[in-house]
C-alpha positions in Angstrom: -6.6 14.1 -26.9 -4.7 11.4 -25.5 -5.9 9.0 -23.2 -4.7 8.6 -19.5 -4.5 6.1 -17.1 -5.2 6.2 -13.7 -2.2 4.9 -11.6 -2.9 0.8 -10.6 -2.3 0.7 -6.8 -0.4 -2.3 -5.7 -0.5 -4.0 -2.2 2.4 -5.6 -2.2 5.6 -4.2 -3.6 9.1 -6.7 -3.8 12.0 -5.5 -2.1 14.5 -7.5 -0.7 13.2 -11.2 -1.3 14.7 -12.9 1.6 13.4 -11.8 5.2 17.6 -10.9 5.8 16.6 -8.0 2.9 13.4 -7.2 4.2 14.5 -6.2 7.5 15.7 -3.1 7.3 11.9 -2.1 5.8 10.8 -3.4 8.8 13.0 -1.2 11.1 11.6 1.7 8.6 8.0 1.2 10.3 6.9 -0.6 7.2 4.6 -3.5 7.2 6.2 -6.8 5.3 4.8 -9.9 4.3 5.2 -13.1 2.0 3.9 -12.9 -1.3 2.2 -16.4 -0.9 0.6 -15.1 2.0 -3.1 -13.6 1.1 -4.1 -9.8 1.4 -4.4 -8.4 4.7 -1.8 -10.5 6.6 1.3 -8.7 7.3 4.3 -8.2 10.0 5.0 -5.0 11.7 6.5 -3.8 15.1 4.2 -3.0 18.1 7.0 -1.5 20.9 9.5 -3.4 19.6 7.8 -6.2 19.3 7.5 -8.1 15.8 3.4 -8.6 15.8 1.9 -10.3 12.8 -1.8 -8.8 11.7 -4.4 -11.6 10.2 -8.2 -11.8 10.1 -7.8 -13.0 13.4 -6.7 -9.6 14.9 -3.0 -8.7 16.0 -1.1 -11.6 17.6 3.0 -11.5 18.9 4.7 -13.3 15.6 7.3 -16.7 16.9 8.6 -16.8 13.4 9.3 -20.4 11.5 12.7 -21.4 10.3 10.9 -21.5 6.9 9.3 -17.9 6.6 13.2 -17.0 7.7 14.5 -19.2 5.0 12.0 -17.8 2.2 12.6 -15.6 -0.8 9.6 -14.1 -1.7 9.0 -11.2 1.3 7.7 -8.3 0.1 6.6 -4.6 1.7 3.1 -4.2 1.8 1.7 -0.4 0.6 
């Protein structure tokens, strides 16, 4: 009998790279981050309203020229 695998889950999952790319996930209602970021901190919209989720709670994101300039977003799952 052969031997199977349960399927590996992963968190995050690249899609577009730059933030440009990743945009259009976000508009899908699906939560983004960096891949240098750690687990558990992602972007998603509250109301129209770009919010950014940490272990600090939910907090209104004022995105940085150089999370806007970076190539390694991803969709988190």
């Amino acid at each position: 009998m052969a031997k199977t695998h349960s399927p590996v889950v992963k968190k995050k999952i690249r899609v577009g790279g730059s933030f440009g790319g990743i945009i259009v996930n976000l508009l899908a209602g699906e939560r983004v981050a960096r891949q240098s970021w750690d687990d558990g901190i992602y972007l998603f919209f509250v109301r129209e309203i770009l919010h950014i989720k940490n272990d600090k709670g939910l907090h209104r994101l004022i995105i940085a020229r150089a999370d806007l300039e970076s190539i390694d977003w991803v969709v988190v799952k």
